[in-house]
Steps between C-alpha positions, in 0.01 A plus 500: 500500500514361882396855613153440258434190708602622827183813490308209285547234794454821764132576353443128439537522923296786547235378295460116646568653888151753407313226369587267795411842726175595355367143452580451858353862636163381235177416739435222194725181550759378239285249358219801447774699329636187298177432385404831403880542295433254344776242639570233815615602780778285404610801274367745711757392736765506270433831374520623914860332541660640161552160326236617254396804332167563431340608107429848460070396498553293824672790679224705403232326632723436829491891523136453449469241774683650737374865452881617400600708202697280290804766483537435882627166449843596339564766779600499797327663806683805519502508115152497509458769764689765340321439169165512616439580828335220607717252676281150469506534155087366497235706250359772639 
């Protein structure tokens, strides 16, 4: 059972270091982002330092906002590179 969490609390990580990394890289500012997610930047912030995980919809239209595909937010960088070739992780 504590080896489910450990990967669980690994991707949890991952996926709340990306969002703090590609809201910060965005050209729009958090509140922009916030705004168009659909939440404050309150939870914005929460969702960037891990004490918060965002719903499926809202991490979709973070992907959106940010220009990212959505799987790129559970993976790391090198994960990401070997998969697809493209190390950012935005849409092409």
């Amino acid at each position: 059972m504590s080896q489910h969490r450990s990967i669980s609390e690994t991707r949890r990580k991952i996926l709340a270091n990306n969002i703090r990394k590609f809201v910060t890289e965005d050209r729009s500012t958090k509140s922009d982002i916030a705004v168009y997610i659909g939440v404050s930047v309150r939870q914005l912030d929460r969702y960037m330092n891990g004490t918060s995980e965002p719903l499926a919809t809202t991490l979709y239209l973070l992907a959106q906002a940010t220009m990212v595909d959505v799987k790129r937010f559970f993976m790391t960088e090198s994960e990401w590179k070997f998969l697809s070739g493209n190390s950012k992780g935005y849409v092409k």
